[in-house]
Every structure is written in structure tokens, then in C-alpha cells.
Backbone as CSV, one residue per row, in Angstrom:
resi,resn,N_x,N_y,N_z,CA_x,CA_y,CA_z,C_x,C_y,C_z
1,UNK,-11.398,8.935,-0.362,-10.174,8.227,-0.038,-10.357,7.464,1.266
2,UNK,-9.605,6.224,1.402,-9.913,5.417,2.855,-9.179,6.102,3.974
3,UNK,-9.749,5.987,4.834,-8.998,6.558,5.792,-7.897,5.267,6.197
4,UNK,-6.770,6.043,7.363,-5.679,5.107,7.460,-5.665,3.695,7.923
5,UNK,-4.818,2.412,7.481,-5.566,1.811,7.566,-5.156,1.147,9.566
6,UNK,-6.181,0.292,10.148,-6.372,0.857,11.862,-5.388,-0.724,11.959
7,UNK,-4.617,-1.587,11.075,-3.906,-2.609,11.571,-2.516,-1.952,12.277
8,UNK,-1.914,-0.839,11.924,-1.256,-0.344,12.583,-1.519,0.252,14.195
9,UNK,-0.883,1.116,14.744,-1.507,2.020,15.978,-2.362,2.986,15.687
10,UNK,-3.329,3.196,15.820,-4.478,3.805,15.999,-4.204,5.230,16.238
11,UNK,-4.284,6.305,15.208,-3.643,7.956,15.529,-4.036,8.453,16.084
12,UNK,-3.229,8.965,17.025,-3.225,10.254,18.341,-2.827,11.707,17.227
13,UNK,-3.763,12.325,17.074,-3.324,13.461,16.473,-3.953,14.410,17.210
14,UNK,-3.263,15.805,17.213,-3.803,17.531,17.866,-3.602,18.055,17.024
15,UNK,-4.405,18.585,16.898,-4.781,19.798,15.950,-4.806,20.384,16.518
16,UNK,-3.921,21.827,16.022,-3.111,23.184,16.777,-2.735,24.422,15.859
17,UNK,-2.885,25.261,16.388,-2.369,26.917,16.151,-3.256,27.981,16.895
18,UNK,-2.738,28.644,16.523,-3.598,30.045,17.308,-5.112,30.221,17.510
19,UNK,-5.841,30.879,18.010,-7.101,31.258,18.646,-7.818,31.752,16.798
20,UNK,-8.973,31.416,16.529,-9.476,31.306,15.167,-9.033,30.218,14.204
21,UNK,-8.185,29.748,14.154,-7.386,29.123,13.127,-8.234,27.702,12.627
22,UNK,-9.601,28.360,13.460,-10.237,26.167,12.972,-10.101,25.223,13.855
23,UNK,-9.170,24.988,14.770,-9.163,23.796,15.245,-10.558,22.565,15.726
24,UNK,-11.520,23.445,15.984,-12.427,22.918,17.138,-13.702,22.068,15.313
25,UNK,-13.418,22.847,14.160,-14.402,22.744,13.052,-13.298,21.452,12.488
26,UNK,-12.093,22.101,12.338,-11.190,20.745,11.506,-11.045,19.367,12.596
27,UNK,-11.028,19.697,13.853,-10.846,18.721,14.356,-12.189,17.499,14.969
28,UNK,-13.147,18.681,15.102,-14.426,17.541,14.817,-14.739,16.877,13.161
29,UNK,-14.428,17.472,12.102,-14.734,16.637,11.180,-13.696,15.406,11.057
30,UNK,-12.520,15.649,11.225,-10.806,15.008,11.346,-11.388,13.756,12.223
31,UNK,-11.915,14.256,13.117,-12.215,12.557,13.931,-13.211,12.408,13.587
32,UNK,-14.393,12.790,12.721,-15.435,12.284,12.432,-15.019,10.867,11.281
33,UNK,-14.275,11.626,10.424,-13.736,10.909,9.410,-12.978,10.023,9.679
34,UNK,-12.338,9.514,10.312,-11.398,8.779,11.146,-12.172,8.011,12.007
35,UNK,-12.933,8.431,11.918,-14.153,7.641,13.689,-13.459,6.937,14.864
36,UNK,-12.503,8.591,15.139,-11.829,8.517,16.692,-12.644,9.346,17.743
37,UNK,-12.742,9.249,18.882,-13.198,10.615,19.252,-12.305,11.559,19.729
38,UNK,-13.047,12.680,19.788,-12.425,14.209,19.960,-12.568,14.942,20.853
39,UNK,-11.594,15.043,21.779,-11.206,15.559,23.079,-10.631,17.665,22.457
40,UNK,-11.708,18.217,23.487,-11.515,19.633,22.776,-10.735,20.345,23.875
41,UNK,-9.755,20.951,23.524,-8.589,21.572,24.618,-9.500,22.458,25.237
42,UNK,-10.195,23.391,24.665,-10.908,24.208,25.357,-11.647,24.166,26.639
43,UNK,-11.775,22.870,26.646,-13.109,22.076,27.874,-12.244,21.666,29.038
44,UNK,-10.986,21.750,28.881,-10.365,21.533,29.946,-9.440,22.940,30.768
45,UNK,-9.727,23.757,30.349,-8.934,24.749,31.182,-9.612,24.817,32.368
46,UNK,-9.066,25.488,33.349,-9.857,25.499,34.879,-10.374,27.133,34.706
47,UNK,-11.424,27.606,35.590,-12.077,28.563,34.930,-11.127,30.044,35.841
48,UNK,-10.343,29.491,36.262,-9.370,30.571,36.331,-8.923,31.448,35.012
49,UNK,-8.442,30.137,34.019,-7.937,30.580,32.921,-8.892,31.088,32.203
50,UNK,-10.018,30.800,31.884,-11.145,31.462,30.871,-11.182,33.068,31.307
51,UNK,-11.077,32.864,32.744,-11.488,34.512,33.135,-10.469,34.992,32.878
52,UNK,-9.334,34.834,33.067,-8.222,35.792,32.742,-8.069,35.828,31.011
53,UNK,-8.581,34.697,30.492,-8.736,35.132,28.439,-9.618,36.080,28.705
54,UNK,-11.231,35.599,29.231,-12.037,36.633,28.877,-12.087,38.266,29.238
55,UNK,-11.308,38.556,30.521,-10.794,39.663,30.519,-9.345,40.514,29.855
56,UNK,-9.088,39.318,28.702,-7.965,40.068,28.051,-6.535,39.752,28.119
57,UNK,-6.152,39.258,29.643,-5.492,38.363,30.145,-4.680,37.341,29.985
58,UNK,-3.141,37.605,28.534,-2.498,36.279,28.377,-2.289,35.377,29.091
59,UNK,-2.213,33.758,28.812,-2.079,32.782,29.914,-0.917,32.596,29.780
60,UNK,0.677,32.301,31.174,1.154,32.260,31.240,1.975,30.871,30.949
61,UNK,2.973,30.362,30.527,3.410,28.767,31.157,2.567,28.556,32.116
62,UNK,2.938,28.957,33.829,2.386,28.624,34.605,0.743,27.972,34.577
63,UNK,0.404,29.095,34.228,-1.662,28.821,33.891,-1.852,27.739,32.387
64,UNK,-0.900,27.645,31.927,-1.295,26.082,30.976,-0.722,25.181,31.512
65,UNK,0.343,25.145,32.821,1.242,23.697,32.969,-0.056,22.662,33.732
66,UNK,-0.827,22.961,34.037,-2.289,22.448,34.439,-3.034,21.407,33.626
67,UNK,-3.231,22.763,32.865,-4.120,22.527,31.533,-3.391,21.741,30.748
68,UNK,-2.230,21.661,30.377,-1.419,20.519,29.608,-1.416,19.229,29.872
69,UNK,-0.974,19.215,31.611,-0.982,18.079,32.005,-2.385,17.185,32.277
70,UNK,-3.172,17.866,32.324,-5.027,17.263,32.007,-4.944,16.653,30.454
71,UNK,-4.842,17.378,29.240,-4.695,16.965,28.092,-3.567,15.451,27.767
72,UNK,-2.393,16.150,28.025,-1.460,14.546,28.147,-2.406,13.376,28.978
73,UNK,-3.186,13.332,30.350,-3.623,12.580,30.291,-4.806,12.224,29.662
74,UNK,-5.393,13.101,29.289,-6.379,12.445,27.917,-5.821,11.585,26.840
75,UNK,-4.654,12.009,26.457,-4.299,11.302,25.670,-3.406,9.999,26.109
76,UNK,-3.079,9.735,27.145,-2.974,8.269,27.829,-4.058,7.486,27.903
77,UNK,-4.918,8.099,28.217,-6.285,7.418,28.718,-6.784,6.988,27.236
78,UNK,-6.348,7.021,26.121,-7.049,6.866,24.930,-6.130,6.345,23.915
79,UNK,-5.649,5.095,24.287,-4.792,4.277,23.368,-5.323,3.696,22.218
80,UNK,-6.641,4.089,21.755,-7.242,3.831,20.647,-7.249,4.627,19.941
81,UNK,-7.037,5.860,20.166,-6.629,6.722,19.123,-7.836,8.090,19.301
82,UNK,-7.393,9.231,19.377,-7.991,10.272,19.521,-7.511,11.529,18.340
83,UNK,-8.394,12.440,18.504,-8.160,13.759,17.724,-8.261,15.194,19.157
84,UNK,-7.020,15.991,19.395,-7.425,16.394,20.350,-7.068,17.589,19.666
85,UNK,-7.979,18.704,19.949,-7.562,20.441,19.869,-6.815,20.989,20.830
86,UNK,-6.066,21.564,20.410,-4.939,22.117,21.938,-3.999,23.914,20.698
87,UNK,-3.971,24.793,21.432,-3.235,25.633,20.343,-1.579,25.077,20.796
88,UNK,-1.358,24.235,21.237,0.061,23.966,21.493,1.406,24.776,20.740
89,UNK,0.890,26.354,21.258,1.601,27.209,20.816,3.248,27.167,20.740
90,UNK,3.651,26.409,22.158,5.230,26.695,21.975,5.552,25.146,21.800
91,UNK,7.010,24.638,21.575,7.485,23.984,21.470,7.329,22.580,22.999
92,UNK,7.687,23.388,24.111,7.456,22.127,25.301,6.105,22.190,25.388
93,UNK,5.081,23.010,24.943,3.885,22.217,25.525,3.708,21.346,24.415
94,UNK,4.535,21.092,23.425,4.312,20.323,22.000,4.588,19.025,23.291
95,UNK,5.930,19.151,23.436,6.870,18.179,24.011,6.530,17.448,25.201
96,UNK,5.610,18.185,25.981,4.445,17.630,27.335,3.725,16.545,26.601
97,UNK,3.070,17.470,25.323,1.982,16.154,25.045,2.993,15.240,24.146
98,UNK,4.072,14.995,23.387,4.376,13.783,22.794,4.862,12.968,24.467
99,UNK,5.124,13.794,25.343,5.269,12.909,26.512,4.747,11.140,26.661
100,UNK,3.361,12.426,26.630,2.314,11.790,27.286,2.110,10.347,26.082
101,UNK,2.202,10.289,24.741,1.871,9.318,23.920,2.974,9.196,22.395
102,UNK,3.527,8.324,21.978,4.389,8.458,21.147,3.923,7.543,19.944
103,UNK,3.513,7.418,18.568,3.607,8.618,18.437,2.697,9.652,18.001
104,UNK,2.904,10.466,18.466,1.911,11.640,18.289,1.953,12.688,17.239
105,UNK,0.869,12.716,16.409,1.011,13.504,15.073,0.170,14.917,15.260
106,UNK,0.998,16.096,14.549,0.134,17.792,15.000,-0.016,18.091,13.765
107,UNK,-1.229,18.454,13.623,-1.367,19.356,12.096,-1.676,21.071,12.763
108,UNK,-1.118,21.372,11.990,-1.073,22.836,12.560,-1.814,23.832,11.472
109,UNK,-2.675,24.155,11.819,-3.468,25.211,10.916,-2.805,26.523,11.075
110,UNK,-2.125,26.891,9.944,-1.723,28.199,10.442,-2.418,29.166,9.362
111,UNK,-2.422,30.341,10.148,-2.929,31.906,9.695,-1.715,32.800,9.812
112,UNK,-2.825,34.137,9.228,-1.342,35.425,9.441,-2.024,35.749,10.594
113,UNK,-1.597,37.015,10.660,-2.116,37.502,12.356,-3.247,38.368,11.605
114,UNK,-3.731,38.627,10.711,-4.783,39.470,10.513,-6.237,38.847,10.137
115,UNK,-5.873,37.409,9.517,-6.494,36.485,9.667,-7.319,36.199,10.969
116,UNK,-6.127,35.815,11.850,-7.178,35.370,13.113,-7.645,36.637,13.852
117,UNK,-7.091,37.202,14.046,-7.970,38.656,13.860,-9.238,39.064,13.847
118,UNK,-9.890,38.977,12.382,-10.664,38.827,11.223,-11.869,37.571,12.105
119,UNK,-10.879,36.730,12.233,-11.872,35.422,12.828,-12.107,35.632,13.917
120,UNK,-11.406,35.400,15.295,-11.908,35.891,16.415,-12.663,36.936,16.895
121,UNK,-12.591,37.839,16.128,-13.813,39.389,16.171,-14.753,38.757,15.712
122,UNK,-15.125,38.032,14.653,-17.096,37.597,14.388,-16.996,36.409,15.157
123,UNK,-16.352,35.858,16.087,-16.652,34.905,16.593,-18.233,35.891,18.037
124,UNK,-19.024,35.060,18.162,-20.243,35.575,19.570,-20.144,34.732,20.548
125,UNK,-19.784,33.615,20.211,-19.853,32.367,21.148,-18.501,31.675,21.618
126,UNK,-17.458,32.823,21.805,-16.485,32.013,22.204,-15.719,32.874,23.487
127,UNK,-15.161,32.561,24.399,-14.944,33.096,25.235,-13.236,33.847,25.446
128,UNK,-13.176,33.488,24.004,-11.592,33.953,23.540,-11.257,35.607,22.985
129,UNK,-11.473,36.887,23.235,-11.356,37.962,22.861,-10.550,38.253,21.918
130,UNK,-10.717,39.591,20.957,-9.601,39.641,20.017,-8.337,40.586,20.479
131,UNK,-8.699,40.594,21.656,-7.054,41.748,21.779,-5.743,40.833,22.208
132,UNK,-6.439,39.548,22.744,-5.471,38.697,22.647,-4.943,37.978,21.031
133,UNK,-5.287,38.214,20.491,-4.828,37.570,19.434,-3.420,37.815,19.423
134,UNK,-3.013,39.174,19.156,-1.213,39.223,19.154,-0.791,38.438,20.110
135,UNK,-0.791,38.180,21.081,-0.597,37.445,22.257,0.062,35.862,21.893
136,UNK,-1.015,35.430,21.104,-0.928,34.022,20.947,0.236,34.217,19.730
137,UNK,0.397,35.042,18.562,1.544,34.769,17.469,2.557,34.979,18.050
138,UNK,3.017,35.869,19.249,4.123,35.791,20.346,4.225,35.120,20.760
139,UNK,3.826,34.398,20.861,4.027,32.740,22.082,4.192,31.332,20.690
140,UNK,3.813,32.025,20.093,3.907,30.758,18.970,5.302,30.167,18.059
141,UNK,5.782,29.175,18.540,6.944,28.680,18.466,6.541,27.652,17.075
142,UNK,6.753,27.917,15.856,6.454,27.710,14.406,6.996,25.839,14.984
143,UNK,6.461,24.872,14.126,7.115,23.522,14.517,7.482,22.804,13.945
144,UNK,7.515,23.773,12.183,8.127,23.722,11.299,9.495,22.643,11.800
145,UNK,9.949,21.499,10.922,11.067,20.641,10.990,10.481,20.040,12.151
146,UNK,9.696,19.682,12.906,9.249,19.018,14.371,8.792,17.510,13.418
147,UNK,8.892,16.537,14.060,8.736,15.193,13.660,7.229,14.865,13.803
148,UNK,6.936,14.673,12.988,5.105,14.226,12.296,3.962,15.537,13.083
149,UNK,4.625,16.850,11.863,3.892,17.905,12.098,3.576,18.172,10.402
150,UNK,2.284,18.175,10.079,1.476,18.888,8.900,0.841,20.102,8.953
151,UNK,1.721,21.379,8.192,0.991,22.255,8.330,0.685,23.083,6.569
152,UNK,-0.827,23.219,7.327,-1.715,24.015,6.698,-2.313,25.077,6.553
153,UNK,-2.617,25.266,5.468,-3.336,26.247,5.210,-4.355,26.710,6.262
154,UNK,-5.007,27.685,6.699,-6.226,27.624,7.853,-7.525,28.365,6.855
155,UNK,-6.910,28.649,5.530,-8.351,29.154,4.950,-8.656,28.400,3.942
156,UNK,-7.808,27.256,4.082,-8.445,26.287,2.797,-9.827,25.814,3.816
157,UNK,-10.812,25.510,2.508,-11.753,24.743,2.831,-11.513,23.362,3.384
158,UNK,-12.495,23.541,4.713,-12.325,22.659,5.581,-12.160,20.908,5.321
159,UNK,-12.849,20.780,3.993,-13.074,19.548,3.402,-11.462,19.072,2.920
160,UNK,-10.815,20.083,2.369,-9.286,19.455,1.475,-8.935,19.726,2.832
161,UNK,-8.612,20.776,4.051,-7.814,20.658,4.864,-7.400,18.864,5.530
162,UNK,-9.246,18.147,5.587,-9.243,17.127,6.293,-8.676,16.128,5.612
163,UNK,-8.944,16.030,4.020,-8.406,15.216,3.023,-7.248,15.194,3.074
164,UNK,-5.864,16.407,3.070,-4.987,16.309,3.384,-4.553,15.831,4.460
165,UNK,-5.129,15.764,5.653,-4.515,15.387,6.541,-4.724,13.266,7.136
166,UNK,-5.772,13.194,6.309,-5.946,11.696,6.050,-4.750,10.818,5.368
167,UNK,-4.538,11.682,4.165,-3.500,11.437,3.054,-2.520,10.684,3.766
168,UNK,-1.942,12.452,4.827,-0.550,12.779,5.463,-0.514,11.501,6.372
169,UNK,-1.671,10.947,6.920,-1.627,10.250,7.813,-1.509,8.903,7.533
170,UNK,-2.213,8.367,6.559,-1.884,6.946,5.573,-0.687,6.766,5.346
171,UNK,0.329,7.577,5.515,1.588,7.441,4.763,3.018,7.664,6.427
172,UNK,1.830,8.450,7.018,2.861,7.896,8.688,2.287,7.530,9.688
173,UNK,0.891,7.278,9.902,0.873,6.738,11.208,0.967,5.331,11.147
């Protein structure tokens, strides 16, 4: 299928949900396919915050109002259109980043909680622990009814996840 077509504005989309849920796999193929580039939320926390994940340590509002506002300006800085990963768990850090660029489209990969679970325990290479996992479905403000939000499946294969979200996107951005 073609991807959307670029005479319009050029899509700002984040790809979001909880810790396992895909973002960093759907959202590099998502802009591969799209041939935007892809700004990864992860790469921007200050390493305050990693240490307090990696010791177990939920991050507060406070310890993302940082980290948000770095991301919103990524996505200023990139009026050509980007794919950014962010778990933009609650509702205002949704609302920080449509701030920052309008308009801004979220596909949200969602899981159950046993799911990411499941995923974050065989993860070796990530600096995200699994005892936080409950952590993040508490903080997670569903965005269900939120204006140009697609959500998905997180165990469909990665290939229809992206197809769908090309589709979704031909038809609003």
C-alpha cells in the first residue's frame, strides 16, 4: 500500500504505551516506511531518570516535565515530519507534546499488564526493569476518544501493526 500521500503536512506521529509494548521495533519500521526519521524517547531522559528506572524507581511528573519538554522540542525542530517513541502515559504529557506541534497523531500499542510483564523480563538490553511494570499501567491514562489516536493491538505482528497505521494515516493526516 502507498504510504500517505506528502502534498499534505508531513506526519508528526508518537508511538506510545507502556514499557514492552513495541514502541522502539514499531516505530523504527513506522518511519522506515514513511521515510521520516525517528526520534527515540528513550535517548532523551537525563541519566538521573535511567537510574532511578534502573533501580526500580517510578518517574514522577516532576522527572518527565524535563524529558517532555526535550521531546516537544524535537518535534518543533522537525516540521517535516517525524516518528517519535515516547510512553506518553497520561493524558498532559499527551497534551505537552500536541503543544509542541498540531497536528499530532499517537498510535498507542496497547498490552495487558501480564503481557508487558512477559516482555520486559526477556528483555537483557534495556535499562527498564520488570517491577516497574505495574507502575506504568497506573499512570496510564487510556486516550481512548483523544483526537487522532490509533490503538492497537501490541501482539499483532509488527508488519499489519505498521500497515494499519499507514492506512489510519492516509485517511487523516
Amino acid at each position: 500500500m502507498a504510504t500517505p500521500s506528502r502534498s499534505a503536512d508531513p506526519p508528526h506521529i508518537v508511538v506510545m504505551g507502556v514499557a514492552g509494548c513495541g514502541k522502539s521495533v514499531v516505530g523504527a519500521q513506522l518511519a522506515a516506511r514513511l521515510k521520516l526519521p525517528l526520534v527515540e524517547g528513550d535517548d532523551f531522559h537525563p541519566a538521573s531518570n535511567i537510574e532511578k528506572m534502573r533501580h526500580g524507581i517510578p518517574l514522577t511528573d516532576v522527572d518527565r516535565a524535563g524529558w517532555l519538554q526535550h521531546l516537544a522540542d524535537e518535534l518543533r525542530a522537525r516540521p517535516d515530519g517525524v516518528v517519535l517513541t515516547c510512553s506518553a502515559l497520561k493524558r498532559s504529557y499527551r497534551e505537552t507534546l500536541r503543544g509542541a506541534m498540531q497536528p499530532l497523531h499517537f498510535l498507542h500499542l496497547s498490552l495487558t499488564p501480564h503481557q508487558a510483564l512477559e516482555r520486559v523480563s526477556s528483555r537483557t538490553d534495556h535499562f527498564y526493569p520488570p517491577s516497574l511494570v505495574a507502575s506504568q499501567f497506573e499512570a496510564l491514562e487510556d486516550p481512548k476518544g483523544e483526537a487522532l489516536v490509533l490503538q492497537v493491538d501490541a501482539t499483532e505482528h509488527v508488519d499489519r501493526i505498521v500497515e494499519r497505521a499507514v492506512r489510519w494515516l492516509a485517511v487523516t493526516a
